[in-house]
Residue frames as a rotation matrix with the C-alpha (Angstrom) as fourth column:
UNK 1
0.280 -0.357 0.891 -6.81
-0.612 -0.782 -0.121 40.88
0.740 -0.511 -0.437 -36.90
UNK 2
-0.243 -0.518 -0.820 -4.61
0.466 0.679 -0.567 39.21
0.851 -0.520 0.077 -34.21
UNK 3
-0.391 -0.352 -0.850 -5.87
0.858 0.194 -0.475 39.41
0.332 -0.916 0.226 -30.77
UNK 4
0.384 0.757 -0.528 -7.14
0.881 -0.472 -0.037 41.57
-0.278 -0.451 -0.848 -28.27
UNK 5
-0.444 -0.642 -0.625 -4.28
0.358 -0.767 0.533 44.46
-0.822 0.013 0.570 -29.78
UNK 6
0.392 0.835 0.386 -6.17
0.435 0.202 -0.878 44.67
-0.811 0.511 -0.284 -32.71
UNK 7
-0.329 -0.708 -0.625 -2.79
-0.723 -0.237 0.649 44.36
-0.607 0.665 -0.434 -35.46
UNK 8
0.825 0.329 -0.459 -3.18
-0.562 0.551 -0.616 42.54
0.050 0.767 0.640 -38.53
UNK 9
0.714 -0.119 0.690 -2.12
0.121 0.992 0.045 39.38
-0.690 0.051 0.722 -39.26
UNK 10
-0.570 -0.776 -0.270 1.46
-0.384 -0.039 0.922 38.92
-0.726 0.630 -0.276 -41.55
UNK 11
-0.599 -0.796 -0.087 2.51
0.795 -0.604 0.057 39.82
-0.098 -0.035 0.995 -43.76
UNK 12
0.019 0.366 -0.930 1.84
0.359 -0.871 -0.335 43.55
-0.933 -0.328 -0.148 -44.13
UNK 13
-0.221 -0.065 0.973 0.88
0.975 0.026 0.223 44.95
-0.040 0.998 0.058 -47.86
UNK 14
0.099 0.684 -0.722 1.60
0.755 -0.524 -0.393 48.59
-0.648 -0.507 -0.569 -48.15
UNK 15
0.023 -0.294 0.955 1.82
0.857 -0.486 -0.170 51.45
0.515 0.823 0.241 -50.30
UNK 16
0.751 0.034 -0.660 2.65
0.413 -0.803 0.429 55.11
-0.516 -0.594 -0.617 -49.56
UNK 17
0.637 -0.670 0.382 5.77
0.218 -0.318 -0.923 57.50
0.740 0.671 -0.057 -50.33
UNK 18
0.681 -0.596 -0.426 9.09
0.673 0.280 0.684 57.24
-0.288 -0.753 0.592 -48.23
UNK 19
0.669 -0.673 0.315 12.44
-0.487 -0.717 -0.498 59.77
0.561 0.180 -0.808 -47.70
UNK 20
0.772 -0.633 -0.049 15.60
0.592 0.690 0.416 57.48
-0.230 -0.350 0.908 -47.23
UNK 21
0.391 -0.898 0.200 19.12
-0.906 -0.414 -0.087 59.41
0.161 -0.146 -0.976 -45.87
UNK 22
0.820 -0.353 -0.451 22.11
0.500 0.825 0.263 57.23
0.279 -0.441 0.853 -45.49
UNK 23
0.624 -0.597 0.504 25.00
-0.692 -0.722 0.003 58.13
0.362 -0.350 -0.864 -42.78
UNK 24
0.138 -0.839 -0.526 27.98
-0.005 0.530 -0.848 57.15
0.990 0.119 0.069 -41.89
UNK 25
0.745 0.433 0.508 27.79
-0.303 -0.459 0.835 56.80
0.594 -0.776 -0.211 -38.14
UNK 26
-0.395 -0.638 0.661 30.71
-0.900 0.125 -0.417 55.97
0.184 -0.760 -0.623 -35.13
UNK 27
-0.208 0.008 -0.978 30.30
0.171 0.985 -0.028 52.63
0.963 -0.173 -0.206 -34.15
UNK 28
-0.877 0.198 -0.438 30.48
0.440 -0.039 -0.897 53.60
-0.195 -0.979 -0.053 -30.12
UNK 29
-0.737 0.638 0.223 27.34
-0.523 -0.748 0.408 55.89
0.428 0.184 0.885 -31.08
UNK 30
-0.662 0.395 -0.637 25.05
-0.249 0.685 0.684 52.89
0.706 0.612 -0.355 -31.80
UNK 31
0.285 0.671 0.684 21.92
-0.916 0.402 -0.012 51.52
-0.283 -0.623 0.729 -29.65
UNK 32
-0.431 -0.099 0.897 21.92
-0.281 0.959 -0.029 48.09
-0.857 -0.265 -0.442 -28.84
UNK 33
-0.288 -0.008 -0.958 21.74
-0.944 0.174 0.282 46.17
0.165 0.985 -0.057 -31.75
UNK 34
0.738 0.364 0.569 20.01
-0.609 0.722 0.328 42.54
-0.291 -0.588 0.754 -31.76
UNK 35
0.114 -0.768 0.630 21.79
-0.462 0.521 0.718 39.61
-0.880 -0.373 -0.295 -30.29
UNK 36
-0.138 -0.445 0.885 24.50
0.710 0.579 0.401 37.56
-0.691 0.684 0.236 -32.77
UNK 37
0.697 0.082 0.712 24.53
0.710 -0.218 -0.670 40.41
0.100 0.972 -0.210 -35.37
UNK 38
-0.555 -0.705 -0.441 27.60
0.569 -0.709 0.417 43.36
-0.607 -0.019 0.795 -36.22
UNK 39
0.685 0.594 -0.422 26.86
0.272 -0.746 -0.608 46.35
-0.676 0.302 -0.673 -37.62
UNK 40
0.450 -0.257 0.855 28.38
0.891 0.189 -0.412 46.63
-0.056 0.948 0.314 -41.23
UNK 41
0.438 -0.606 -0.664 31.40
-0.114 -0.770 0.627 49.49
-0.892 -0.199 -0.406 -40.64
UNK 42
0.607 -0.587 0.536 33.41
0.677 0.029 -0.735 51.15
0.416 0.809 0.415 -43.10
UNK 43
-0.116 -0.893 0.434 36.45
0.274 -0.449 -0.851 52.88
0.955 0.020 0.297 -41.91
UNK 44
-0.950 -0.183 -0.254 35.28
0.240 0.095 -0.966 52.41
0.201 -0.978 -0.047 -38.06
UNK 45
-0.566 0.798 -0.206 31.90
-0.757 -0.602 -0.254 53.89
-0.327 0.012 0.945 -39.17
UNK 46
-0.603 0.731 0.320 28.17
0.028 0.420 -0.907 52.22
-0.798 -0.537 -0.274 -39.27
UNK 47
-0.999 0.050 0.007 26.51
-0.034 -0.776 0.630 52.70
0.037 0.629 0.776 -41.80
UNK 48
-0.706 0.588 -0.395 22.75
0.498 0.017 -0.867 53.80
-0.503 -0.809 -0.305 -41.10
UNK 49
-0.679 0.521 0.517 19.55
0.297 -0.449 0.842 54.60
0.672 0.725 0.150 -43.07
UNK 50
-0.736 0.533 -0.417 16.95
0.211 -0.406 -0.889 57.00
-0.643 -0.743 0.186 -41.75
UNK 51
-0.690 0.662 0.292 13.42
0.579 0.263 0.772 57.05
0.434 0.702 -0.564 -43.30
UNK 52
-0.644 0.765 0.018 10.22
-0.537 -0.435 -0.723 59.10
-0.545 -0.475 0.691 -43.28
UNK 53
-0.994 0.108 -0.036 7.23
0.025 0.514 0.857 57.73
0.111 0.851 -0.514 -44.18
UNK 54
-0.649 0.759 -0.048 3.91
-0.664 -0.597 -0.449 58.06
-0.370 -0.260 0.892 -45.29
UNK 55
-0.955 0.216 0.206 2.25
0.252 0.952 0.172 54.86
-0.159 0.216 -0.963 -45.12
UNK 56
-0.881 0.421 -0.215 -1.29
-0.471 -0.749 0.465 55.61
0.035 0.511 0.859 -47.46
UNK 57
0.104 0.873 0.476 -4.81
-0.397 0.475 -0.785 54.47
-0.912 -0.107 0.397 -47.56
UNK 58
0.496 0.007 -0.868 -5.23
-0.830 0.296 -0.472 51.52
0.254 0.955 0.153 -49.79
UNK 59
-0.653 -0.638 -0.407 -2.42
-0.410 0.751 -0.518 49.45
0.636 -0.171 -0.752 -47.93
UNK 60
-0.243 0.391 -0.888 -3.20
0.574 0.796 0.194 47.32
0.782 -0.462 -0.417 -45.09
UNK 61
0.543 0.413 -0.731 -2.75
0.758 -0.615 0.215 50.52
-0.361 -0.671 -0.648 -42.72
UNK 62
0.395 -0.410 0.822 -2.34
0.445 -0.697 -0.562 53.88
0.803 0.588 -0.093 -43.00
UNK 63
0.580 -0.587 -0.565 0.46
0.392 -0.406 0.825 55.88
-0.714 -0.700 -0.005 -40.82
UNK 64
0.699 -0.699 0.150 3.00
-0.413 -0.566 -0.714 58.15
0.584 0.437 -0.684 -40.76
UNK 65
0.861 -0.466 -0.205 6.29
0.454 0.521 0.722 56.56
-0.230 -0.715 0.660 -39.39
UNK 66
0.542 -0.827 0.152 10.34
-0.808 -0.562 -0.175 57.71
0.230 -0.028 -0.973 -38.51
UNK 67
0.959 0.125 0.256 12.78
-0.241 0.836 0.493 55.56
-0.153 -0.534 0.831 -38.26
UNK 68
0.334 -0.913 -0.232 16.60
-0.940 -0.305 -0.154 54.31
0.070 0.269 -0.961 -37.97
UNK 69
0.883 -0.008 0.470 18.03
-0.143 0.948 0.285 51.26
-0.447 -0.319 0.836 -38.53
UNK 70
0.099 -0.890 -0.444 21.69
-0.995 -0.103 -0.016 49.86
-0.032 0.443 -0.896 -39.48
UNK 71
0.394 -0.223 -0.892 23.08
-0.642 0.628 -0.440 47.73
0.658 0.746 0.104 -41.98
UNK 72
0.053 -0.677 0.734 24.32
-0.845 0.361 0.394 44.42
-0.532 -0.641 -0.553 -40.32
UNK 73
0.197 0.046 -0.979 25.38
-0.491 0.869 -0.058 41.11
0.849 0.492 0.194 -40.61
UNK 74
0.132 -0.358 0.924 25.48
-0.759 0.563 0.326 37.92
-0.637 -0.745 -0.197 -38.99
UNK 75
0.146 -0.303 0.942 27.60
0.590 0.791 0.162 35.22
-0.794 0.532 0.294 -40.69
UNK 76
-0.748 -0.584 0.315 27.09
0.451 -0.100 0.887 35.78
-0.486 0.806 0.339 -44.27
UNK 77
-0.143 0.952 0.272 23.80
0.937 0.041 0.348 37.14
0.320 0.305 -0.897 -44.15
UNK 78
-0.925 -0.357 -0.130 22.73
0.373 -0.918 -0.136 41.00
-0.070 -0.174 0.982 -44.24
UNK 79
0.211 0.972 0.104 20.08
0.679 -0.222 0.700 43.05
0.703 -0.077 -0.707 -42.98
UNK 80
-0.259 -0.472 0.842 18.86
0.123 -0.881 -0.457 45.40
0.958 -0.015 0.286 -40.99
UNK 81
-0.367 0.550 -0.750 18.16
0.920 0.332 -0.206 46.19
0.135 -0.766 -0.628 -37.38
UNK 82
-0.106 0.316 0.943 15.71
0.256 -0.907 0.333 49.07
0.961 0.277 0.015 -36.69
UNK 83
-0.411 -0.456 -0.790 16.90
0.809 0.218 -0.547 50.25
0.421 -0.863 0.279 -33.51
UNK 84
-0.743 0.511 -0.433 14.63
0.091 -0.564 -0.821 53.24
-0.663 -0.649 0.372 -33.14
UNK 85
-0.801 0.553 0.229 11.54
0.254 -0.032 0.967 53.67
0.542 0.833 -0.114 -34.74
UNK 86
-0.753 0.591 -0.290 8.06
-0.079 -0.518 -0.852 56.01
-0.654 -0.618 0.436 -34.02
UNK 87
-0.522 0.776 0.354 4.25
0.246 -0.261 0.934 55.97
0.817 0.574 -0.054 -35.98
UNK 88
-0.844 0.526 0.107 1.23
-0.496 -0.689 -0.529 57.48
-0.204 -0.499 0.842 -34.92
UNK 89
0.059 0.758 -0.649 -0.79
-0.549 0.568 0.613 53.99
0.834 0.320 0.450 -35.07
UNK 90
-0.191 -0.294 0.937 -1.40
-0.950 0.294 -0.102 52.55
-0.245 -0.910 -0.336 -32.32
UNK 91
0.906 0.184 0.380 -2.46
0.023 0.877 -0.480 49.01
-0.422 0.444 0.791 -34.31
UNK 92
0.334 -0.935 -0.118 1.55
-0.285 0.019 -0.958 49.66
0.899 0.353 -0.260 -36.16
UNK 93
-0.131 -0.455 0.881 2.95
-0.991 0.088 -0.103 49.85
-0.030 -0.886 -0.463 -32.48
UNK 94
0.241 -0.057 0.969 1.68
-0.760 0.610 0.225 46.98
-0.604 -0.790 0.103 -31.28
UNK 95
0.992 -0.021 0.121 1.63
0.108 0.613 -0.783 44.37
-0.058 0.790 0.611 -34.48
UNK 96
0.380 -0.924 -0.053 5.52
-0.318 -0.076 -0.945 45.65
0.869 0.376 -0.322 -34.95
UNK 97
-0.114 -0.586 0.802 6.46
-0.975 -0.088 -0.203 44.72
0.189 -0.806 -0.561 -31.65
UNK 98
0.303 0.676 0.672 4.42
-0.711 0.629 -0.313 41.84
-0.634 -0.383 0.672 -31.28
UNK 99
0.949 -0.001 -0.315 5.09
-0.295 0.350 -0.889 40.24
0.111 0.937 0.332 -34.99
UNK 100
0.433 -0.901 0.020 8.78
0.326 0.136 -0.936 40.96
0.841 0.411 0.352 -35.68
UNK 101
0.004 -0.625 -0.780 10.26
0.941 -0.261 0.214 42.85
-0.337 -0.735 0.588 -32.34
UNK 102
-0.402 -0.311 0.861 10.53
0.307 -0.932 -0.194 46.21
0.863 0.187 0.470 -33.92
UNK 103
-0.364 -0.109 -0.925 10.50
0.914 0.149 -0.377 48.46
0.179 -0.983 0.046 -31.35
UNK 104
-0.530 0.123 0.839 7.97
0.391 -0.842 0.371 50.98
0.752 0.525 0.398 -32.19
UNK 105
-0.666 0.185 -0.722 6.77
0.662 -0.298 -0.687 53.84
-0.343 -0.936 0.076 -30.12
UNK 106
0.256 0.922 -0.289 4.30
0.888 -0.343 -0.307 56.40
-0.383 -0.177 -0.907 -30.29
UNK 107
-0.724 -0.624 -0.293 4.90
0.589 -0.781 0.209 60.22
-0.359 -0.021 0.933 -32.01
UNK 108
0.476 0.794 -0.377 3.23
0.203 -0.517 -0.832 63.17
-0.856 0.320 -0.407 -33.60
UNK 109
-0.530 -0.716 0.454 3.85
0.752 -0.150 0.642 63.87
-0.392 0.682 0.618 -37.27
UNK 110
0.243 0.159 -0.957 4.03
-0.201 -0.957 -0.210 66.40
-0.949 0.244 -0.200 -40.10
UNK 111
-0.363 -0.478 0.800 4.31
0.541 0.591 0.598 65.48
-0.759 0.650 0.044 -43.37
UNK 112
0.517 0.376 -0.769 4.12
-0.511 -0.585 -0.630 67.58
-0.687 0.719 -0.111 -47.00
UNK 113
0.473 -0.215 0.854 4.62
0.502 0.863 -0.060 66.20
-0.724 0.457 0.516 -50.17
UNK 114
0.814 0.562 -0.148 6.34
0.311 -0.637 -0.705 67.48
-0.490 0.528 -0.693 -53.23
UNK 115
0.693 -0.697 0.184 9.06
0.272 0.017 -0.962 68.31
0.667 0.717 0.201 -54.81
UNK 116
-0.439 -0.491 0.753 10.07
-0.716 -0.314 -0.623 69.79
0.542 -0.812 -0.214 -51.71
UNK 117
0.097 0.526 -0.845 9.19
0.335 0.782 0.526 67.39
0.937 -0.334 -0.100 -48.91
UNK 118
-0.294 -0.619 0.728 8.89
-0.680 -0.399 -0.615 68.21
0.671 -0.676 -0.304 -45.56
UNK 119
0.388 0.467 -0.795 8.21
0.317 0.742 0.591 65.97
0.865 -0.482 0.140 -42.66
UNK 120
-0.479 -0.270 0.835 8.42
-0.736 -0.396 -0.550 66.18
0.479 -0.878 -0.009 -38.28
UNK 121
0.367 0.576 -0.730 7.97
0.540 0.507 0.672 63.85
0.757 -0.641 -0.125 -35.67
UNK 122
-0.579 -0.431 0.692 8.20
-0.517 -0.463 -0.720 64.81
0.630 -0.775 0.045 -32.16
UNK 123
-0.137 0.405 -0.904 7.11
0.606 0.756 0.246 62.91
0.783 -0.514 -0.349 -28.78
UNK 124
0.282 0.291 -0.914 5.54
0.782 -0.621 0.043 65.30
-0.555 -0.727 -0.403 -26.48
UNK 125
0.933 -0.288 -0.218 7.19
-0.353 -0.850 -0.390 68.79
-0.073 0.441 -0.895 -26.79
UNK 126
-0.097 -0.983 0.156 10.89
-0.268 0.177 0.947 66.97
-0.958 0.050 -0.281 -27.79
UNK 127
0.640 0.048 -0.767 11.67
-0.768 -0.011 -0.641 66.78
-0.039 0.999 0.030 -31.60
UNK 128
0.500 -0.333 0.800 12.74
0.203 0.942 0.266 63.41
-0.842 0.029 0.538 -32.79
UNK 129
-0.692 -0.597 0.406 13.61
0.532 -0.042 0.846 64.35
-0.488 0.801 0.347 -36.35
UNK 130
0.453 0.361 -0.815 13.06
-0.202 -0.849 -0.488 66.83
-0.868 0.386 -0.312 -39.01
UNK 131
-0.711 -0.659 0.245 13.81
0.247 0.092 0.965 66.87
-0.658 0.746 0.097 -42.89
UNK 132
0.304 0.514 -0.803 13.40
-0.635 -0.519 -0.572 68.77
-0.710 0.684 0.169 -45.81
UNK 133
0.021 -0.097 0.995 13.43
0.511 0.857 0.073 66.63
-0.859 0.507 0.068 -49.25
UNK 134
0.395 -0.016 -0.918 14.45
-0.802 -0.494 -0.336 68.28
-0.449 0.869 -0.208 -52.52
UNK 135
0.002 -0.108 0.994 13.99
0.223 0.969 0.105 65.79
-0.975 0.221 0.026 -54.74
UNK 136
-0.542 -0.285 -0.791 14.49
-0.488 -0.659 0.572 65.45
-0.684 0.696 0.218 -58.32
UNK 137
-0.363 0.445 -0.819 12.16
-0.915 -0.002 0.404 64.21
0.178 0.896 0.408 -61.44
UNK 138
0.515 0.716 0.470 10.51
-0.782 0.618 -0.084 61.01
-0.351 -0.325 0.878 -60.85
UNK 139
-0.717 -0.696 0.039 12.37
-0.559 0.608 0.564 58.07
-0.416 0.382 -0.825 -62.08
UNK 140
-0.068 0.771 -0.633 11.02
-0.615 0.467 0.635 55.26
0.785 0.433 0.443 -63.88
UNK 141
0.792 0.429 0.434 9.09
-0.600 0.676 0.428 52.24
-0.110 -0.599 0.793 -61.40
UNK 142
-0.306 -0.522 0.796 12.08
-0.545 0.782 0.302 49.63
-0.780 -0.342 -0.524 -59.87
UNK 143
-0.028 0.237 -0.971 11.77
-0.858 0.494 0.145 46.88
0.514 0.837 0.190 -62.72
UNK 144
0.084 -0.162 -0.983 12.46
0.330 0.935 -0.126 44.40
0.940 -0.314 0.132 -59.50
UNK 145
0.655 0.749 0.096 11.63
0.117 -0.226 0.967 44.47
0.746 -0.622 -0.236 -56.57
UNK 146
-0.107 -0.820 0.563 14.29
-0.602 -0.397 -0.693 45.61
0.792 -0.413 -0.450 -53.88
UNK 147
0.554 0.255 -0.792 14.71
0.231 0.867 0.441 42.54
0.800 -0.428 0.422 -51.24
UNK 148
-0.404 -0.646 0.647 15.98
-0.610 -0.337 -0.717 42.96
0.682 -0.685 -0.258 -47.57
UNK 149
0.094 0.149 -0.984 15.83
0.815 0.556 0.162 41.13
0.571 -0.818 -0.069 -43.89
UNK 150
0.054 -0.171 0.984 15.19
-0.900 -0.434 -0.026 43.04
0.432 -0.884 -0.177 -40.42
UNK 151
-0.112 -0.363 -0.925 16.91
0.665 0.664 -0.341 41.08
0.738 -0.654 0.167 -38.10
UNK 152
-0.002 0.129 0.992 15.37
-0.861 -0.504 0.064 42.35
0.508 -0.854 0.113 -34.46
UNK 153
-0.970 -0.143 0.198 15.32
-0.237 0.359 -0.903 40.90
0.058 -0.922 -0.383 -30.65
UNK 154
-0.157 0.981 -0.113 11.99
-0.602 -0.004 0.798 39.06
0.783 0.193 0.591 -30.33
UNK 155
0.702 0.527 0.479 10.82
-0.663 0.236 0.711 37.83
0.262 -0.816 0.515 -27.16
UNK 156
0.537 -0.815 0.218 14.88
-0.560 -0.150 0.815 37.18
-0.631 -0.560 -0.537 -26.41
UNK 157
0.247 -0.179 0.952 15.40
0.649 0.761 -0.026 35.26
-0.720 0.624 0.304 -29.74
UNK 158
-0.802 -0.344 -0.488 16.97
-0.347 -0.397 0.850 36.77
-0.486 0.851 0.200 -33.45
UNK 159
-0.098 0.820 0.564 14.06
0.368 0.556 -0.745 37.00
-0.925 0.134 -0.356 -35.59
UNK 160
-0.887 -0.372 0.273 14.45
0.345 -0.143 0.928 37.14
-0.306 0.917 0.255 -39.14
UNK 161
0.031 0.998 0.048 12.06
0.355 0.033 -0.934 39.27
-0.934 0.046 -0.353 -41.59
UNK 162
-0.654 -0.507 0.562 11.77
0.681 -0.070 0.729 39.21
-0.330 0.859 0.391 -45.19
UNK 163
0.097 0.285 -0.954 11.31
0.131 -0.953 -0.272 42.96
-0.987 -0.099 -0.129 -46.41
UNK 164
-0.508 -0.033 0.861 10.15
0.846 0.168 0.506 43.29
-0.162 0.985 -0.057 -50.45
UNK 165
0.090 0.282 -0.955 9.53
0.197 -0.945 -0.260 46.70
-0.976 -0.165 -0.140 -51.59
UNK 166
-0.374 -0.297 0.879 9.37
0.917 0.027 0.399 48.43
-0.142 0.954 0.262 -55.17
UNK 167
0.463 0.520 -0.718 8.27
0.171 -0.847 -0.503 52.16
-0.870 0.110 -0.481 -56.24
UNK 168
0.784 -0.254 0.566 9.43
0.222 -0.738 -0.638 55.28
0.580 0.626 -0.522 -58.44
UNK 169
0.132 -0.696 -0.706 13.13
0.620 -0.498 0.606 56.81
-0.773 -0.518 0.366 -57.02
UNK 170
0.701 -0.479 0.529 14.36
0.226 -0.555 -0.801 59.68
0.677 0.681 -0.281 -57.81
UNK 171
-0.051 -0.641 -0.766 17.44
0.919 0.270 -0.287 61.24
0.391 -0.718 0.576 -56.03
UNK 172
0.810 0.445 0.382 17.27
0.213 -0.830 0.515 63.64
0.546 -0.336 -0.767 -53.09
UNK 173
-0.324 -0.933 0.157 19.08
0.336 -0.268 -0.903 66.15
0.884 -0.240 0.400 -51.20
UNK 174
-0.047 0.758 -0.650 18.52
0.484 0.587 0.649 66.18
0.874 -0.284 -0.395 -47.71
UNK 175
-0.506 -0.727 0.465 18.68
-0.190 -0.432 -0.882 68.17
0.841 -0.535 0.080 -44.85
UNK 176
0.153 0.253 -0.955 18.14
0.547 0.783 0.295 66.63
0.823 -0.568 -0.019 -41.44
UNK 177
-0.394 -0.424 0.816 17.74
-0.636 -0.515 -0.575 67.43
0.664 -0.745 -0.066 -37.59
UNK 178
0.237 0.723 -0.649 17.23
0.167 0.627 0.761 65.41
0.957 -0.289 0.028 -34.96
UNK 179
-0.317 -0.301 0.899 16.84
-0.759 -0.488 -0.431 65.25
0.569 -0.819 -0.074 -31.14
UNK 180
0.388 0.894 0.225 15.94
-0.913 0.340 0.226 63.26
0.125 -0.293 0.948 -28.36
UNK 181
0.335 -0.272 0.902 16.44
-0.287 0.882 0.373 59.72
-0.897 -0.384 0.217 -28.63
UNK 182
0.814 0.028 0.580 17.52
0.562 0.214 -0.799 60.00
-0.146 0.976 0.159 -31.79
UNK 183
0.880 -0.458 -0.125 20.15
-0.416 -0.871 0.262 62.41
-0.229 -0.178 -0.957 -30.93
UNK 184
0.000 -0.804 0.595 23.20
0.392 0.547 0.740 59.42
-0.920 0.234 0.315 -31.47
UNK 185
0.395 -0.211 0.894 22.84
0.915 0.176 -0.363 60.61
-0.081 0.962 0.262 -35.49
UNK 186
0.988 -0.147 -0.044 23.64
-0.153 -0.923 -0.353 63.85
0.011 0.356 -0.934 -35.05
UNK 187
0.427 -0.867 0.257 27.19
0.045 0.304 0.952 62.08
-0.903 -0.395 0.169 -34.86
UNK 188
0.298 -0.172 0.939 26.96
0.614 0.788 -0.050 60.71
-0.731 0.591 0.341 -38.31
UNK 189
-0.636 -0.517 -0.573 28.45
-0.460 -0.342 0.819 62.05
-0.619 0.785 -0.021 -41.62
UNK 190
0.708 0.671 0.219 25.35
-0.185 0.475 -0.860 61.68
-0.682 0.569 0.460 -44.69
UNK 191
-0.309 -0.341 0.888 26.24
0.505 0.732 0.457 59.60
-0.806 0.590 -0.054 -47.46
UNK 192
-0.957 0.264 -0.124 22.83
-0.149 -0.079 0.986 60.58
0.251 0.961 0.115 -49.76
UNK 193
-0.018 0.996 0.083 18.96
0.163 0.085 -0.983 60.14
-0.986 -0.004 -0.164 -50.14
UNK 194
-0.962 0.261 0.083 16.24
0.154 0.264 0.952 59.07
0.226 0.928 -0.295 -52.42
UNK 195
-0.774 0.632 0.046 12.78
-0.515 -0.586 -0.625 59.40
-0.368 -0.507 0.779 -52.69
UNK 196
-0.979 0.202 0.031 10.38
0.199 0.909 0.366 56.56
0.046 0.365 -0.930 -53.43
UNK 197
-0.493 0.850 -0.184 6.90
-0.733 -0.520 -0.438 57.36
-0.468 -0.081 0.880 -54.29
UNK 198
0.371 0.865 -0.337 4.24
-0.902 0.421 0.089 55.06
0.219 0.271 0.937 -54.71
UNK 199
-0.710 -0.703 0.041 6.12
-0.696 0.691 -0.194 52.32
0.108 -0.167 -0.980 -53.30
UNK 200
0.698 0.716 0.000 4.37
-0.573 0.559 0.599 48.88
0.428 -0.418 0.801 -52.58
UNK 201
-0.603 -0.747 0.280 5.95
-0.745 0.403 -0.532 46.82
0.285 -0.529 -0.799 -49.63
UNK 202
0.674 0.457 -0.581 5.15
0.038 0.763 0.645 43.34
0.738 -0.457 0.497 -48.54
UNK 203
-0.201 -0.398 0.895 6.54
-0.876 -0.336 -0.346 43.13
0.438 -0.854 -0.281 -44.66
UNK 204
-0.201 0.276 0.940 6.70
-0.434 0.835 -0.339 39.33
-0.878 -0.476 -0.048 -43.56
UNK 205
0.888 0.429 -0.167 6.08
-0.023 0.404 0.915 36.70
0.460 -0.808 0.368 -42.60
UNK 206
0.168 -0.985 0.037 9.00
-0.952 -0.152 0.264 36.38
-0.255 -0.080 -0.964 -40.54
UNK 207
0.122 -0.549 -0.827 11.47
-0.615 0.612 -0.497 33.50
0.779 0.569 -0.263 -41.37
UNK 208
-0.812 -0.549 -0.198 12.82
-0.154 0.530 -0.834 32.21
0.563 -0.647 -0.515 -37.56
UNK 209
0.260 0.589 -0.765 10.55
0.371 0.671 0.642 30.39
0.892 -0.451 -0.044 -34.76
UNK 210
-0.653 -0.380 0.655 10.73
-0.365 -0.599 -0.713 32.58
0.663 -0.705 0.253 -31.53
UNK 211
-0.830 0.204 -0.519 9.20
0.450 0.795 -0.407 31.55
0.329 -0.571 -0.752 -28.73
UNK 212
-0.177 0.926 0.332 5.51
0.514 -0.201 0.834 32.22
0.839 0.318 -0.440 -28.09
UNK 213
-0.440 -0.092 0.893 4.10
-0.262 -0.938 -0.226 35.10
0.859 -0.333 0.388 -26.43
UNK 214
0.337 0.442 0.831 4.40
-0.752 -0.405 0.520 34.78
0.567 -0.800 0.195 -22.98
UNK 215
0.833 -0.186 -0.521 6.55
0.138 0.982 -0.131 31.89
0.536 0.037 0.844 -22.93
UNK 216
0.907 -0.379 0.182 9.38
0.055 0.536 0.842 31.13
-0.417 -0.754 0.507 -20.47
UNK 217
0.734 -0.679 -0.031 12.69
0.148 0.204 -0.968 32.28
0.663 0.705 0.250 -22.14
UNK 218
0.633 -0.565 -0.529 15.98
0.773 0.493 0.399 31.15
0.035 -0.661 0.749 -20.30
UNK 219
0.795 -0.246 -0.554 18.71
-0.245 -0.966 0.078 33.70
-0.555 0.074 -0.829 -19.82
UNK 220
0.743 -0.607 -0.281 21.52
-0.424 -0.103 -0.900 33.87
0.518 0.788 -0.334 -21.91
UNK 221
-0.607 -0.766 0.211 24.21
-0.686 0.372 -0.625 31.08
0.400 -0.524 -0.751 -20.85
UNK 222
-0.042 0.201 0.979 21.56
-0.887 0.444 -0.129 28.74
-0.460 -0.873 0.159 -19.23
């Protein structure tokens, strides 16, 4: 465990079952996005995955987390930045912020499994997101693992993380609401959703040297 926040140490080994929407969002929508990266657009549009999840006992921690993040690039390299994002750990909070920059906050959740899925977060008495999952038959287990980068703002530096994941998908039909700070998607146009059950994810280490916590970072231009 790192420190007096009491977050495990990288990387993160977890397991659990996850509901991934993808939308097609406005570009002007967007939250800040971290520094040196674009946000992969098709026809003027973002594109933008939202996720529930139900991080299980067995991983490193259990939680229930919400979360948005869009496709970017910088150079020739792609990934994502997660530009809002809520669990109901306070050891997730801090370790994601701390670790990689995500920028996780506090929420309450709801979650049901099943063929139907349902899930709710909400921060206080404001609703962040909602979704029902109607998924279909299990699939067979990923034969390869699925490989990605979160590229976030870390103590004023781009910090790279490699993001390895694998489960069961099958495909779902979603139906979404959100509010709050989260209220920019209600802009977006869905793409699709899947449903990943039993997943195992390795999270980290990250990849880029950022400058240590509590360290002296110039401003931009000095």
């Amino acid at each position: 465990m790192s420190g007096e926040a009491g977050y495990p140490d990288e990387p993160w080994d977890l397991c659990g079952h996850g509901y991934v929407s993808l939308w097609l969002v406005p570009e002007w929508a967007l939250p800040e996005l971290a520094p040196g990266v674009r946000p992969v657009t098709v026809a003027g549009r973002a594109v933008v995955g939202t996720a529930f999840v139900d991080y299980l006992p067995g991983g490193l921690l259990p939680y229930h987390e919400v979360l948005a993040a869009v496709m970017v690039r910088r150079g020739a390299r792609f990934g994502l930045s997660i530009t809002d994002i809520w669990v109901d750990s306070p050891a997730s909070r801090a370790g994601g912020r701390e670790l990689w920059g995500i920028p996780k906050e506090l929420a309450a959740f709801g979650m049901a499994h099943g063929r139907v899925a349902r899930a709710r977060a909400s921060e206080g008495d404001t609703l962040l997101a909602e979704a029902e999952v109607r998924s279909g038959p299990v699939g067979l287990r990923m034969p390869f693992p699925v490989v990605g980068t979160a590229m976030q703002t870390l103590r004023g530096a781009l910090a790279r993380t490699p993001i390895r994941a694998r489960g069961r998908l099958s495909l779902a039909k979603s139906a979404w609401r959100f509010g709050g700070r989260l209220g920019w998607l209600n802009f977006g146009r869905p793409l699709g959703g899947i449903a990943v059950r039993d997943f195992e994810m390795r999270f980290g280490p990250r990849h880029q040297r950022v400058p240590p916590s509590g360290a002296c970072v110039p401003p931009s231009g000095a």
